[in-house]
Biopython code that builds the backbone (N, CA, C, O; Angstrom):
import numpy as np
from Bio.PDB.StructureBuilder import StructureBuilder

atoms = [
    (1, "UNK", "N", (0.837, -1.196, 0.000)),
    (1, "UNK", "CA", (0.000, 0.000, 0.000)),
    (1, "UNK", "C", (0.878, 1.255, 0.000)),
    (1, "UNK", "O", (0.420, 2.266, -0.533)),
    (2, "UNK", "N", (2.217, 1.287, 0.601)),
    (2, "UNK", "CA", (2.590, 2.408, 0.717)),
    (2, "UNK", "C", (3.750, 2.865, -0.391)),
    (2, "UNK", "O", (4.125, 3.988, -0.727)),
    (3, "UNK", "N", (4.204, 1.400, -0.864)),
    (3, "UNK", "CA", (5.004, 2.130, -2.357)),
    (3, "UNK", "C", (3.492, 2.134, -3.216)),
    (3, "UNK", "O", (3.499, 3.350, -3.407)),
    (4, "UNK", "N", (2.235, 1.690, -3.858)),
    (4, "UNK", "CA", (1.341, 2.274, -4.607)),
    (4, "UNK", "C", (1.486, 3.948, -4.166)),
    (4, "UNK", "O", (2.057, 4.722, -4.934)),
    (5, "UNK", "N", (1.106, 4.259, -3.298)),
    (5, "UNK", "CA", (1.215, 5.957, -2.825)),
    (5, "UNK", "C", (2.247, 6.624, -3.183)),
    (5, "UNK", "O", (2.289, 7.797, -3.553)),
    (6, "UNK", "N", (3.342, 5.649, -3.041)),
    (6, "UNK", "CA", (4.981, 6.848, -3.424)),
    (6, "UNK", "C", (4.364, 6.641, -4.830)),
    (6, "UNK", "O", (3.552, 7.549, -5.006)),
    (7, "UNK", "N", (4.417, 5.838, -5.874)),
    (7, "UNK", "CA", (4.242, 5.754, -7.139)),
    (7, "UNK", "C", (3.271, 6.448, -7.133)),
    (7, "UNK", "O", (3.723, 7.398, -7.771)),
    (8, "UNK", "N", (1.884, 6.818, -6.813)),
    (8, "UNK", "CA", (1.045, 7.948, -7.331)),
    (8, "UNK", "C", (1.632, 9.048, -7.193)),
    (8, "UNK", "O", (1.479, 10.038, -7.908)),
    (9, "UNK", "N", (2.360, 8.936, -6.236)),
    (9, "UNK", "CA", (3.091, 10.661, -6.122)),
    (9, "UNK", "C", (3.416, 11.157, -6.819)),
    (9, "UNK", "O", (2.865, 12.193, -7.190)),
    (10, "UNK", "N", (4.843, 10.507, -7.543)),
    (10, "UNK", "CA", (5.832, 10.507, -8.178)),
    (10, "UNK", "C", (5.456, 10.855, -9.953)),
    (10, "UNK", "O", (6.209, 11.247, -10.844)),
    (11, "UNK", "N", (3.653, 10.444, -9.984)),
    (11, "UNK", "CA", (3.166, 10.552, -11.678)),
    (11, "UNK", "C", (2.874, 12.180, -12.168)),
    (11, "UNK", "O", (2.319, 13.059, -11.509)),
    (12, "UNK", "N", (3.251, 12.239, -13.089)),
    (12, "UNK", "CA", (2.344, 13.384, -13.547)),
    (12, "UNK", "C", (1.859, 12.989, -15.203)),
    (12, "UNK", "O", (2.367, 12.490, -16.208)),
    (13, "UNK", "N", (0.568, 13.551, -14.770)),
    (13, "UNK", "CA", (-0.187, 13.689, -15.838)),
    (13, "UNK", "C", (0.419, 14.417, -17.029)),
    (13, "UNK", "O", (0.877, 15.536, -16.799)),
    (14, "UNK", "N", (0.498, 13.873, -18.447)),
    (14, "UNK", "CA", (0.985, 15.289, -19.291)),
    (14, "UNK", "C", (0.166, 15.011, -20.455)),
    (14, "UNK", "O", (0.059, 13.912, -21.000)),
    (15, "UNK", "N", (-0.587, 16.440, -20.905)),
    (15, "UNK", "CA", (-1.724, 16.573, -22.016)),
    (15, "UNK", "C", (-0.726, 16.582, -23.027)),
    (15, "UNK", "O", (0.317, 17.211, -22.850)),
    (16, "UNK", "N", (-0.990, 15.820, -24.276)),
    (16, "UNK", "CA", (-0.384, 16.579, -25.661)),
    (16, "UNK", "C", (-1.542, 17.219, -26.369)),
    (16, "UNK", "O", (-2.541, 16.623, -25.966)),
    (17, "UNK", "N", (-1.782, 17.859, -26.962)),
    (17, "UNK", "CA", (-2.934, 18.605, -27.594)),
    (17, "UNK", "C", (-2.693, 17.922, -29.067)),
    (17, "UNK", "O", (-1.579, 17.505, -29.386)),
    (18, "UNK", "N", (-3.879, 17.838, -29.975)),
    (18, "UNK", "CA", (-4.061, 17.405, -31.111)),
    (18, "UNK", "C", (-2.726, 17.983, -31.972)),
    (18, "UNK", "O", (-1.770, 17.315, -32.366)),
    (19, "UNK", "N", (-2.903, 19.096, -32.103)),
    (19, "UNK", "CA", (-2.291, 19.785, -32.625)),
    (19, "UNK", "C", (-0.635, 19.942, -32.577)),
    (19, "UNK", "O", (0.062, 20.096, -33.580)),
    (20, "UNK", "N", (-0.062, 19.861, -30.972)),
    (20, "UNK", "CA", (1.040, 18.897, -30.563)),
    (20, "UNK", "C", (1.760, 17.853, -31.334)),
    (20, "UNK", "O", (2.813, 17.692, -31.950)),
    (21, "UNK", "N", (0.746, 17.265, -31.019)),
    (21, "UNK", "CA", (1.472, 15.175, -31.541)),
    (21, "UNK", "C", (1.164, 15.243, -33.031)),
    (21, "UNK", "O", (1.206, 14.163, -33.619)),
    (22, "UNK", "N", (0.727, 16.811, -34.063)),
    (22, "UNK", "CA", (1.347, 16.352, -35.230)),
    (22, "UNK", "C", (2.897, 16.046, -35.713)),
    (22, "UNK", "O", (3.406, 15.360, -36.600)),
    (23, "UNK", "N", (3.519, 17.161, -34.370)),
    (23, "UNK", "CA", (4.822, 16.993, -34.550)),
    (23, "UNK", "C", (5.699, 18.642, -35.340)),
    (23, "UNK", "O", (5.150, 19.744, -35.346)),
    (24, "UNK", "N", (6.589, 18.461, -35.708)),
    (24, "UNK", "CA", (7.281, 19.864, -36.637)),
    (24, "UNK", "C", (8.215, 18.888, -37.051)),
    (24, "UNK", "O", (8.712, 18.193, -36.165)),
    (25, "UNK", "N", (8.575, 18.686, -38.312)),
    (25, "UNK", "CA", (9.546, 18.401, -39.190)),
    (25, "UNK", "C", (11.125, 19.306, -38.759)),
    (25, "UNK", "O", (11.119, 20.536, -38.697)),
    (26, "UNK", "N", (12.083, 18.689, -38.556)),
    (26, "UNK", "CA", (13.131, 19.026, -38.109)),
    (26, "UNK", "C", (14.142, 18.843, -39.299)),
    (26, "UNK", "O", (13.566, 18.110, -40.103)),
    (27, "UNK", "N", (15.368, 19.170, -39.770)),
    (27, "UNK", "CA", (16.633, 18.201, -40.449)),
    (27, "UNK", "C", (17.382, 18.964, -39.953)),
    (27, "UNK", "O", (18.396, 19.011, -40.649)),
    (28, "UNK", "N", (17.469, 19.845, -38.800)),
    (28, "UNK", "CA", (18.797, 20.502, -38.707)),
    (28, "UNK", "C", (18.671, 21.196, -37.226)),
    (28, "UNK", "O", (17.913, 22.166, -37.240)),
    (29, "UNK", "N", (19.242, 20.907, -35.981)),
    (29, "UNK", "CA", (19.485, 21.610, -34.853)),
    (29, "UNK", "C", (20.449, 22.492, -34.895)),
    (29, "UNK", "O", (21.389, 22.117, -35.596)),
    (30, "UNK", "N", (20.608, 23.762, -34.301)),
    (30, "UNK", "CA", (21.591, 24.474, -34.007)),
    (30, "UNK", "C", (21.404, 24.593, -32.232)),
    (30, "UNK", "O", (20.310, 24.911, -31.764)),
    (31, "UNK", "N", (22.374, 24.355, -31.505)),
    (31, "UNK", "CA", (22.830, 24.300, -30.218)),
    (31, "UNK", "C", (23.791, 25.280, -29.600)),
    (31, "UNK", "O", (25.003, 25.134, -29.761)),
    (32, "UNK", "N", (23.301, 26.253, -28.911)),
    (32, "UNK", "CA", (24.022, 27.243, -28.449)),
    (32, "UNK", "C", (23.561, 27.248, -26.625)),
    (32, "UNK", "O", (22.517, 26.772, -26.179)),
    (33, "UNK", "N", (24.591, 27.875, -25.862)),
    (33, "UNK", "CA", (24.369, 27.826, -24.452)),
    (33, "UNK", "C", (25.507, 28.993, -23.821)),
    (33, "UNK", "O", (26.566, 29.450, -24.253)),
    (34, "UNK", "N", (24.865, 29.165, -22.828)),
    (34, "UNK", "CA", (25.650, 30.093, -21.686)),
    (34, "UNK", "C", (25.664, 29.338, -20.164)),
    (34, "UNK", "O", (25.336, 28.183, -19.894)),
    (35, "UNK", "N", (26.113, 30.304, -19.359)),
    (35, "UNK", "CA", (26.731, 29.714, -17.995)),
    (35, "UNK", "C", (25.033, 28.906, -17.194)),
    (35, "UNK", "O", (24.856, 28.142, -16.246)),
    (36, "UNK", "N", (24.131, 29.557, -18.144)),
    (36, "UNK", "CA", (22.652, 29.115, -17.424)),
    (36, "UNK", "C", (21.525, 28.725, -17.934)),
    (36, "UNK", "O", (20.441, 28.410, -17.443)),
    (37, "UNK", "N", (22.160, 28.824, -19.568)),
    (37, "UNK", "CA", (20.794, 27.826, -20.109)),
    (37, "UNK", "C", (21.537, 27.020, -21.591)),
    (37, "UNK", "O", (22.588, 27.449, -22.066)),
    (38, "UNK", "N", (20.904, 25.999, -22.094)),
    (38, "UNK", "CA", (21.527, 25.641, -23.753)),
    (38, "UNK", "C", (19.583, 26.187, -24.256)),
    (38, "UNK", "O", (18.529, 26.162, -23.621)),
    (39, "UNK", "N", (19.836, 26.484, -25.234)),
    (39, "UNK", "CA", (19.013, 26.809, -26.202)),
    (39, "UNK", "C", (19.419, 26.058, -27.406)),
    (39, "UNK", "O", (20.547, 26.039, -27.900)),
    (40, "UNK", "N", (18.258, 25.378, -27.859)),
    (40, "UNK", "CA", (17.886, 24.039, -29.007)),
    (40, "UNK", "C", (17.221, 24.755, -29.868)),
    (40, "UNK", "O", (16.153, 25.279, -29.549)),
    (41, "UNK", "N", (17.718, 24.875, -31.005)),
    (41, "UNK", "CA", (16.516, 26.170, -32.245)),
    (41, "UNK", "C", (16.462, 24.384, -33.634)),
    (41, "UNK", "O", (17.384, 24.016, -34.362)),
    (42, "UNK", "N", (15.397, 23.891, -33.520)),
    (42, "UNK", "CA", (15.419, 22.985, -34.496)),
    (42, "UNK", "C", (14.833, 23.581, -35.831)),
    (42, "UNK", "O", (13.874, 24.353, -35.849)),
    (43, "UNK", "N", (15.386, 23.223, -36.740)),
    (43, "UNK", "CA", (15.484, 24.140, -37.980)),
    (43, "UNK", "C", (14.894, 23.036, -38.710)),
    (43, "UNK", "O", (14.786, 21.845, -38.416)),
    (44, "UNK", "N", (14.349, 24.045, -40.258)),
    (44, "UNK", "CA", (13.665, 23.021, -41.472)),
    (44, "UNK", "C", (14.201, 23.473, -42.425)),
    (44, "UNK", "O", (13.949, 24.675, -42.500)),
    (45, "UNK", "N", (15.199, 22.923, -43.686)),
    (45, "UNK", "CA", (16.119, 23.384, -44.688)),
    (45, "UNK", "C", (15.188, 22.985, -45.735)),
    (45, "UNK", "O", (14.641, 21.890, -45.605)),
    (46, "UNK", "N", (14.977, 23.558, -46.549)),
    (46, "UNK", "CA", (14.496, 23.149, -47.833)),
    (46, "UNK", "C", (15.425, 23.222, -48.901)),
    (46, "UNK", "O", (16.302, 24.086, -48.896)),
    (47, "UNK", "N", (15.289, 22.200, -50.030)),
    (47, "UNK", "CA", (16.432, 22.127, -51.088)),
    (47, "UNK", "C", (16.204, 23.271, -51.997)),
    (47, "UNK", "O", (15.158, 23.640, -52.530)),
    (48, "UNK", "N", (17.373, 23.747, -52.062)),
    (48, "UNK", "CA", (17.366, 25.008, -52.801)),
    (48, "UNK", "C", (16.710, 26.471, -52.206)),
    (48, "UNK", "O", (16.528, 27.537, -52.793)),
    (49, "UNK", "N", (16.502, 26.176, -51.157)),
    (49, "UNK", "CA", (16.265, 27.663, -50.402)),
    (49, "UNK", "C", (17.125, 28.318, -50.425)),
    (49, "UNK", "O", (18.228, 27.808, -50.618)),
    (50, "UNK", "N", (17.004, 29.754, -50.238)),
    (50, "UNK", "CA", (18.355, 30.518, -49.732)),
    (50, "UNK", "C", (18.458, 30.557, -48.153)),
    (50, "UNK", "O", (19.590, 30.600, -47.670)),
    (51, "UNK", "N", (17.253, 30.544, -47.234)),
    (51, "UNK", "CA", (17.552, 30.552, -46.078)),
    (51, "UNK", "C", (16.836, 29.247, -45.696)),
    (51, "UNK", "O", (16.247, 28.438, -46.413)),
    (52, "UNK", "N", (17.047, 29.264, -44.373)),
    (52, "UNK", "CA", (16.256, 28.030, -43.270)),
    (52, "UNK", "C", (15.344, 28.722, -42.422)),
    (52, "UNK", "O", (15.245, 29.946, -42.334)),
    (53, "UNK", "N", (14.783, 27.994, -41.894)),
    (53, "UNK", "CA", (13.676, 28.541, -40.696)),
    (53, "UNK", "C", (13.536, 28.201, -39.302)),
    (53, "UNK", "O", (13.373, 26.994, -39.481)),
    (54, "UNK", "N", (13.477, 28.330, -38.116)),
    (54, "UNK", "CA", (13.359, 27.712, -37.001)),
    (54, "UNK", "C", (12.380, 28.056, -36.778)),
    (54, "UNK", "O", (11.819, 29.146, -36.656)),
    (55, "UNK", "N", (11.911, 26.142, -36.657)),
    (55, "UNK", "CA", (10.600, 25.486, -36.123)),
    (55, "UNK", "C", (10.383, 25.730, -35.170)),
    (55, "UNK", "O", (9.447, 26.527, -35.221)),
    (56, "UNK", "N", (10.651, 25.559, -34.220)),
    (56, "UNK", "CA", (10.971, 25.340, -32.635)),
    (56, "UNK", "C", (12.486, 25.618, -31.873)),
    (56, "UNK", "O", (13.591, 25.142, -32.133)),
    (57, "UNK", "N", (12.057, 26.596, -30.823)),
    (57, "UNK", "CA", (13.261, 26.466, -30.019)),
    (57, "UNK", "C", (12.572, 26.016, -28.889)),
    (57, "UNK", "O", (11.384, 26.063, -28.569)),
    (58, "UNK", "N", (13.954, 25.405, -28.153)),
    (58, "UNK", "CA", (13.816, 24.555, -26.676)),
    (58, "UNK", "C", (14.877, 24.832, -25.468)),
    (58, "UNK", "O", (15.865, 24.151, -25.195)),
    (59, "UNK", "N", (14.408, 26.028, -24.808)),
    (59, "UNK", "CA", (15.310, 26.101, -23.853)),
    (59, "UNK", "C", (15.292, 25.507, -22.392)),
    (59, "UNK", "O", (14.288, 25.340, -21.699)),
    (60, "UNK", "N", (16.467, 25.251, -22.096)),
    (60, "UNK", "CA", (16.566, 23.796, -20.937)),
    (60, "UNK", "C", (17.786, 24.690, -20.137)),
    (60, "UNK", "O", (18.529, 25.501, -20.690)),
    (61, "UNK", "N", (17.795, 24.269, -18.477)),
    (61, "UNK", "CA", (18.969, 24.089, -17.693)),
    (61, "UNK", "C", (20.003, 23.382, -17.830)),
    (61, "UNK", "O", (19.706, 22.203, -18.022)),
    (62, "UNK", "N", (21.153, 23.594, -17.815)),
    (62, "UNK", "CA", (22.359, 22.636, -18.153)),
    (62, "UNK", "C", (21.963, 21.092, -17.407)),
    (62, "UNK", "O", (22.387, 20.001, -17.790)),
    (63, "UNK", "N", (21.145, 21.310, -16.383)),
    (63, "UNK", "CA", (20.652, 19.912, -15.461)),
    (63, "UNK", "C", (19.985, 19.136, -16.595)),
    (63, "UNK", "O", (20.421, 18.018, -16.869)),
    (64, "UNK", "N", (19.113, 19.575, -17.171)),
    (64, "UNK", "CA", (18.010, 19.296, -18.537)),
    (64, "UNK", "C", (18.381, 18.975, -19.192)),
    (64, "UNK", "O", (17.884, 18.069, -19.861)),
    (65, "UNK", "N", (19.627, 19.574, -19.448)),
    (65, "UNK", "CA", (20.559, 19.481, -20.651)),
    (65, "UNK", "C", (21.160, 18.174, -20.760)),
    (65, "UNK", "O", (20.933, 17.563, -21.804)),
    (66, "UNK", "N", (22.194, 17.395, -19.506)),
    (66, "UNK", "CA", (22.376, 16.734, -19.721)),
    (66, "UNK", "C", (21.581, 15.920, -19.544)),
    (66, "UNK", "O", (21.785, 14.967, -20.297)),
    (67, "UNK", "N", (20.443, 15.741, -18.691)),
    (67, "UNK", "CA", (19.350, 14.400, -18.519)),
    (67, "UNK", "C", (18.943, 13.901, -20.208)),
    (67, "UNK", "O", (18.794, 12.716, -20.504)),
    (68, "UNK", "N", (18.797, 15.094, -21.256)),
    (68, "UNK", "CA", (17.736, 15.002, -22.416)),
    (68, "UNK", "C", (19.250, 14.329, -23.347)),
    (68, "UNK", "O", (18.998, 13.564, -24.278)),
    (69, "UNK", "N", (20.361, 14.568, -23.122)),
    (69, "UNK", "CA", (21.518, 13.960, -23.566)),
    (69, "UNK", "C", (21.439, 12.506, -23.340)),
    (69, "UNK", "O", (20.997, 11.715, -24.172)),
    (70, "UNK", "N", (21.938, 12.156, -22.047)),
    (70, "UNK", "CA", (21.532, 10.906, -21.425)),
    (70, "UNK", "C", (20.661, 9.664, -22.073)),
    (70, "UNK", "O", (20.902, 8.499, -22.389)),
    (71, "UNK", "N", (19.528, 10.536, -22.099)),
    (71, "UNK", "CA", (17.729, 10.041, -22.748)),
    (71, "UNK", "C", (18.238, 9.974, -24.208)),
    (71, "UNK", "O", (17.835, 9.162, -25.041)),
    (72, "UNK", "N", (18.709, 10.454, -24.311)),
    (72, "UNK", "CA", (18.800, 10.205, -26.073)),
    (72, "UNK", "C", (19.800, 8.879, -26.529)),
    (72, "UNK", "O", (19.612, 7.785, -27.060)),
    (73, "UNK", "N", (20.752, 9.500, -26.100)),
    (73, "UNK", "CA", (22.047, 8.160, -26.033)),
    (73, "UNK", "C", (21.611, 6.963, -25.636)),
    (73, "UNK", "O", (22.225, 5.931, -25.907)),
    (74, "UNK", "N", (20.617, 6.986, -25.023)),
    (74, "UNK", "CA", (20.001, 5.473, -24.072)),
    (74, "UNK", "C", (19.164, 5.179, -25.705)),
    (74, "UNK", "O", (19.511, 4.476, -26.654)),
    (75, "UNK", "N", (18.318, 5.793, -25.562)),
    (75, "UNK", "CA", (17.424, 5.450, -27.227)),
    (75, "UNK", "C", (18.478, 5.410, -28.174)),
    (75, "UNK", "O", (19.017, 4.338, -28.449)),
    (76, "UNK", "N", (18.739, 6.221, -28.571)),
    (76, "UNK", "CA", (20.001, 5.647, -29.599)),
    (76, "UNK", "C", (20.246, 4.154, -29.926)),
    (76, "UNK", "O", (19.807, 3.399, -30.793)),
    (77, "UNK", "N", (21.397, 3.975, -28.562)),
    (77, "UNK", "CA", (21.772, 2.813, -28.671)),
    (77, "UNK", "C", (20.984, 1.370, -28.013)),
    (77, "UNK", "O", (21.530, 0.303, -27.734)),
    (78, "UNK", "N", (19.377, 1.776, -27.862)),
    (78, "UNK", "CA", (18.586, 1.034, -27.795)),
    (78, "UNK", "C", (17.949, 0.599, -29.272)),
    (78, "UNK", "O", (17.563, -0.474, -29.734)),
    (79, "UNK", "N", (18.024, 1.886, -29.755)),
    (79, "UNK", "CA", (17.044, 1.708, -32.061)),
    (79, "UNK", "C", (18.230, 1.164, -32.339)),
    (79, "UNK", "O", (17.927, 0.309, -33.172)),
    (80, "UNK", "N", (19.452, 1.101, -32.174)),
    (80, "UNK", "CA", (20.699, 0.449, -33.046)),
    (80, "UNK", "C", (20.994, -1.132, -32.794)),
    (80, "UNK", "O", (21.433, -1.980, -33.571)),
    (81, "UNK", "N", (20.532, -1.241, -31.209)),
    (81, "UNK", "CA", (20.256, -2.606, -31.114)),
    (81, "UNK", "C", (19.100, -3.324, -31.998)),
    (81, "UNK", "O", (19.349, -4.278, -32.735)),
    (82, "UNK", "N", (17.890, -2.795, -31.854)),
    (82, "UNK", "CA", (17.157, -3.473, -32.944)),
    (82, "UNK", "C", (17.027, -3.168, -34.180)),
    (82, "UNK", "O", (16.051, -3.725, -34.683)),
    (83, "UNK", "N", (17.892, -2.192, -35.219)),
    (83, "UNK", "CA", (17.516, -2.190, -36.287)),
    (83, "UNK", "C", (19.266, -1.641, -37.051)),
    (83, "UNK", "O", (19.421, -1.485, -38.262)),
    (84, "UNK", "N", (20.282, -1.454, -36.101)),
    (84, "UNK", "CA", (21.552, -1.621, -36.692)),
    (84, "UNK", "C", (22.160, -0.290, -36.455)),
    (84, "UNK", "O", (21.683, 0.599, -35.751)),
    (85, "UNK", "N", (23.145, -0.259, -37.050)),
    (85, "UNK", "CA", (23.982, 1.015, -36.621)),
    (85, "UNK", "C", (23.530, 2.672, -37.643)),
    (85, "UNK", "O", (23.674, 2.748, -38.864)),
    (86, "UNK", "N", (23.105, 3.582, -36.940)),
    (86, "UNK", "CA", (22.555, 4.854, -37.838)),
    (86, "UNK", "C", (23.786, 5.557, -38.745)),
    (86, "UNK", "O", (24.701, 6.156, -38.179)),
    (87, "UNK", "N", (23.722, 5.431, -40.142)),
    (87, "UNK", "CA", (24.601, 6.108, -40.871)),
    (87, "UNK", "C", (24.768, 7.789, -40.540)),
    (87, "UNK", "O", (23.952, 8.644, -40.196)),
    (88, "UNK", "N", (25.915, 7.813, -40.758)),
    (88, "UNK", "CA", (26.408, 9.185, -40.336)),
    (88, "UNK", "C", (27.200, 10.024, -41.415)),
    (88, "UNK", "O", (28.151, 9.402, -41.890)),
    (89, "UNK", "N", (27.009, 11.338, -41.919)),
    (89, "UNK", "CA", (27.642, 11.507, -42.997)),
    (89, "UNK", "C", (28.818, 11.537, -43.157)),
    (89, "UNK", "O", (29.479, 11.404, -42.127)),
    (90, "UNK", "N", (29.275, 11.644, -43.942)),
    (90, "UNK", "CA", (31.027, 11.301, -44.249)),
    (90, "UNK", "C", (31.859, 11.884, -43.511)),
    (90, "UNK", "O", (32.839, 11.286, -43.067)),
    (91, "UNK", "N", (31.548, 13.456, -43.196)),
    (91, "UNK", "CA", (32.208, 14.050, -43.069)),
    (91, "UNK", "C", (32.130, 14.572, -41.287)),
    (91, "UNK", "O", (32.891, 15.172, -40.528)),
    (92, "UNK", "N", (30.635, 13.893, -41.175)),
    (92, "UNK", "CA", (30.651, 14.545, -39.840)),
    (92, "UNK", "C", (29.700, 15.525, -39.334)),
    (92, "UNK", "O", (29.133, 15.778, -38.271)),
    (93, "UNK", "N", (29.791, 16.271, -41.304)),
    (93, "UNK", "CA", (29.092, 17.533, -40.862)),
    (93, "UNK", "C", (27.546, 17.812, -41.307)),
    (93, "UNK", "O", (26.684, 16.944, -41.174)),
    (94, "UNK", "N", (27.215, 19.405, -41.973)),
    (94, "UNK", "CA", (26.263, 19.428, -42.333)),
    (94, "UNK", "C", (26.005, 18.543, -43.434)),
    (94, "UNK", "O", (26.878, 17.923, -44.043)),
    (95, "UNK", "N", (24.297, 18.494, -43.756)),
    (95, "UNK", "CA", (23.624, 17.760, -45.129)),
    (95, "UNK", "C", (24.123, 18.521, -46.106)),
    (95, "UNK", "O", (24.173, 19.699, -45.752)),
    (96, "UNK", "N", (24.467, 18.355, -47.061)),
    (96, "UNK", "CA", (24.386, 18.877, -48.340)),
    (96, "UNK", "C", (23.128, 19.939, -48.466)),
    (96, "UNK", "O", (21.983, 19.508, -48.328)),
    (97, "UNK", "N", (23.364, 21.320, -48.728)),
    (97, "UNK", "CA", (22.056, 22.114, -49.231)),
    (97, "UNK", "C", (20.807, 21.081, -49.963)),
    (97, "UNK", "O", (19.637, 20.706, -49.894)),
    (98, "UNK", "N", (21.461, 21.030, -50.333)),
    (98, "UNK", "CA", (20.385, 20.358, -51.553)),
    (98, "UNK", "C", (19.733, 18.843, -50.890)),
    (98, "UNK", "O", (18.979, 18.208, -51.627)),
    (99, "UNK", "N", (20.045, 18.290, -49.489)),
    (99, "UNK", "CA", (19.918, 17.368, -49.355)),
    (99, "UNK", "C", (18.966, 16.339, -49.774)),
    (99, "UNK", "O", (17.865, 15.944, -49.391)),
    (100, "UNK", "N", (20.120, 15.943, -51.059)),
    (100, "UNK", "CA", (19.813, 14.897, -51.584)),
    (100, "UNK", "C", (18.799, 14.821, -53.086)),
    (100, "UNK", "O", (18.602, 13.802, -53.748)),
    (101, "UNK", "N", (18.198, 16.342, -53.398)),
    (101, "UNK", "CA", (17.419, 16.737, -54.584)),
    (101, "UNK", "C", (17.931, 16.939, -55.498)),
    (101, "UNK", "O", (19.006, 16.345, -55.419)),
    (102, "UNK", "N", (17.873, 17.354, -56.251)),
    (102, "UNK", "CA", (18.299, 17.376, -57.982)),
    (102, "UNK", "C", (18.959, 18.851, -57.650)),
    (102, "UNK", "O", (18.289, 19.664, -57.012)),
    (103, "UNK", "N", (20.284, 19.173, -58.096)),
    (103, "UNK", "CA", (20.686, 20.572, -58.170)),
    (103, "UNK", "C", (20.130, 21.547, -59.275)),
    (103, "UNK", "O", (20.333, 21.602, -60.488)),
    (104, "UNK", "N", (19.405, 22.247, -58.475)),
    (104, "UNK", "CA", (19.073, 23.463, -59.380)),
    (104, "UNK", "C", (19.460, 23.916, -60.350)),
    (104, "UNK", "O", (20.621, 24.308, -60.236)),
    (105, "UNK", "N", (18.730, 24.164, -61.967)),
    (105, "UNK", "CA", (19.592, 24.528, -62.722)),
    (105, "UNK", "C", (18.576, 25.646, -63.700)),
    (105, "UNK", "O", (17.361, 25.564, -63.881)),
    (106, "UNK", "N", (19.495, 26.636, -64.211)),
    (106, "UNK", "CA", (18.180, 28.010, -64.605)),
    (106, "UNK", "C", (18.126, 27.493, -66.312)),
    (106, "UNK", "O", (17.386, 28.071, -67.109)),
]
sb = StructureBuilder()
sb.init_structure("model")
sb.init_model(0)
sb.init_chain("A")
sb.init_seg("    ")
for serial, (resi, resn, name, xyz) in enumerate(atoms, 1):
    if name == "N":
        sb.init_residue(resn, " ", resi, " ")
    sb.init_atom(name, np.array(xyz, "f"), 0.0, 1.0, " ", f" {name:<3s}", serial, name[0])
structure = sb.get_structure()
């Protein structure tokens, strides 16, 4: 009876709204931080744009920061156990502008 009670304690309820759990299309984070917060600006590149856009930013405590690090690395190398190792680009770095579309031509 009395761990059921710690475990009700411990829950919280969390709403996603319809509109929420469609989600925002991401292909590109930029990650910047100071002595008291990281700020997450997830970006959407389109091929052949001249600029990008940020979808969403997400600002967190360095505490946040590393827990949502943590959480990720755990999933990570939990999807790689069941479905193999995630390709990474050659270089390390950004996608190709164009990622992956036909290069523009006038």
């Amino acid at each position: 009876m009395e761990d059921e009670k710690k475990n009700n304690q411990n829950q919280i309820n969390i709403e996603l709204s319809e509109e929420m759990a469609e989600g925002i299309y991401s292909n590109l984070a930029i990650i910047t931080h100071s002595h008291a917060e990281f700020v997450i600006d997830f970006v959407k590149m389109m091929p052949g744009a001249p600029k990008a856009k940020v979808k969403s930013r997400i600002i967190l405590t360095p505490e946040h920061a590393k827990r949502l690090y943590k959480a990720l690395h755990d999933n990570i190398r939990k999807f790689e156990s069941l479905y193999g190792p995630i390709k990474e680009m050659p270089d390390g770095g950004l996608p190709p502008f164009t990622l992956g579309g036909p290069t523009a031509q006038a």
